[in-house]
C-alpha positions as a Markdown table, in Angstrom:
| # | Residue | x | y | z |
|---|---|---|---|---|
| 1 | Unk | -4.3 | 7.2 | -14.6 |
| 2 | Unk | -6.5 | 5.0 | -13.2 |
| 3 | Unk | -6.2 | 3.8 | -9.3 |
| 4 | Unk | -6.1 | 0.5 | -9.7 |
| 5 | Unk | -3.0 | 0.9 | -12.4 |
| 6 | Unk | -1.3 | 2.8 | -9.7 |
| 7 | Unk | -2.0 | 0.3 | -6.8 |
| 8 | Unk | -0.6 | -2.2 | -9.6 |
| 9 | Unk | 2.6 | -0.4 | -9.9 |
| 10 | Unk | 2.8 | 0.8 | -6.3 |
| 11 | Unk | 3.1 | -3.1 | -5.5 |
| 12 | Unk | 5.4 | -4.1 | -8.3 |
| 13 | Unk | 9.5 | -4.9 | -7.0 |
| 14 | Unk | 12.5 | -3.4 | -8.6 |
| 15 | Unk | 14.8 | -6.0 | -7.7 |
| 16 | Unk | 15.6 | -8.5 | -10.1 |
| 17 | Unk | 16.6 | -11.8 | -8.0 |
| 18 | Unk | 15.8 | -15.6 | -7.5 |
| 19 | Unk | 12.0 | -16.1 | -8.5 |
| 20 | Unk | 10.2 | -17.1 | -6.0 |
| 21 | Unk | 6.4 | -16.0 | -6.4 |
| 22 | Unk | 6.6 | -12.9 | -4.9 |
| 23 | Unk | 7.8 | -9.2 | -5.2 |
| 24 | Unk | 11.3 | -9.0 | -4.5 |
| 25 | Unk | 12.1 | -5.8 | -2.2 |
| 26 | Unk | 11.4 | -4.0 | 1.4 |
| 27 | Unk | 8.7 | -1.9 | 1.5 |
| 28 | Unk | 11.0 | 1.0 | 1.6 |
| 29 | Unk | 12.6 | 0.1 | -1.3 |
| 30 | Unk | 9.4 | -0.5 | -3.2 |
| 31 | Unk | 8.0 | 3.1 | -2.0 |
| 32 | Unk | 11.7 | 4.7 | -3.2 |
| 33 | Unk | 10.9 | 4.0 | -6.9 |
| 34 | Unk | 7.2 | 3.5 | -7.2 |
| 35 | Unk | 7.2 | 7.0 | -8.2 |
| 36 | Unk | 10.3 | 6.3 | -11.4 |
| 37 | Unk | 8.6 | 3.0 | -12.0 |
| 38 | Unk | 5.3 | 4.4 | -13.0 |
| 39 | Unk | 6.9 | 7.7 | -14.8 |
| 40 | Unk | 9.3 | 5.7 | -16.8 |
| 41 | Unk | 8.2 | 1.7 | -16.4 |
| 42 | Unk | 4.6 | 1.9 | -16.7 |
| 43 | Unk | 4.3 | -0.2 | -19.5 |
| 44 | Unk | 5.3 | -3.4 | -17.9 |
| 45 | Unk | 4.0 | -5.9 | -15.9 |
| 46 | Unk | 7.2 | -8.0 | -14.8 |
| 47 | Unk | 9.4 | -7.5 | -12.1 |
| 48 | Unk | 12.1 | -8.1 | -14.2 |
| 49 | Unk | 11.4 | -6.1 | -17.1 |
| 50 | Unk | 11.0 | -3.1 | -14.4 |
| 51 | Unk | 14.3 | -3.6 | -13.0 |
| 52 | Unk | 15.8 | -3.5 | -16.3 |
| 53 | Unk | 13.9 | 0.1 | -17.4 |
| 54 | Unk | 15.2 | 1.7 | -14.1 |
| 55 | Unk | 18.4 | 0.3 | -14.6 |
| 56 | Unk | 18.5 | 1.8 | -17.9 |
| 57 | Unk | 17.5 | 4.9 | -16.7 |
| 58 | Unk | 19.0 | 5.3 | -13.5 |
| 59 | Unk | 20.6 | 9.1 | -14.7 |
| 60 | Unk | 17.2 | 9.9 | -14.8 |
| 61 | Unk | 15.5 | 8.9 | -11.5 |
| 62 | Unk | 15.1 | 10.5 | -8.3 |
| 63 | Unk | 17.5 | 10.3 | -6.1 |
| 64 | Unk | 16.1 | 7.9 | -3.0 |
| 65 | Unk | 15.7 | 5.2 | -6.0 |
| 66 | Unk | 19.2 | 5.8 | -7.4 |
| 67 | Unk | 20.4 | 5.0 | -3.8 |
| 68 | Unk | 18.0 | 2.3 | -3.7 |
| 69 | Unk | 18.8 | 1.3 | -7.2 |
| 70 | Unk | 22.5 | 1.3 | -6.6 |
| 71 | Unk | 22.5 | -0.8 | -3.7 |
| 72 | Unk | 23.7 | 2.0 | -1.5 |
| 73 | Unk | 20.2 | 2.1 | 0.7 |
C-alpha cells in the first residue's frame, strides 16, 4: 500500500452526519477505525460510503471501533 493511500484513509471520518465540508469525527474516533476502514473500506472515497462498510461489518472490527462505532465511546 502506498503512503499516501494510507494518509488518505487515515484522514477519512466514519461518521455519517450533516455535510458540512469536512470529516466528521474526533481525532480519537478517526484513529479507532483507521485501522477497519483501510482493511475492510479501502475501496471508497466518501465519508458516507465508509460509515456504511463499517456499519456493515461492525461483527468484524476491532473492538475500540465497535465502541466507537456503536456510539458507546
Amino acid at each position: 500500500m502506498t503512503r499516501a493511500f494510507v494518509i488518505a484513509i487515515a484522514s477519512i471520518v466514519i461518521f455519517s452526519g450533516a455535510a458540512s465540508g469536512q470529516h466528521q469525527g474526533t481525532a480519537e474516533q478517526q484513529r479507532a477505525c483507521r485501522h477497519d476502514a483501510t482493511r475492510f473500506c479501502r475501496y471508497m472515497n466518501d465519508d458516507y460510503a465508509i460509515a456504511n462498510c463499517l456499519r456493515a461489518n461492525i461483527g468484524r472490527l476491532r473492538t475500540e471501533c465497535r465502541q466507537v462505532m456503536e456510539g458507546r465511546r
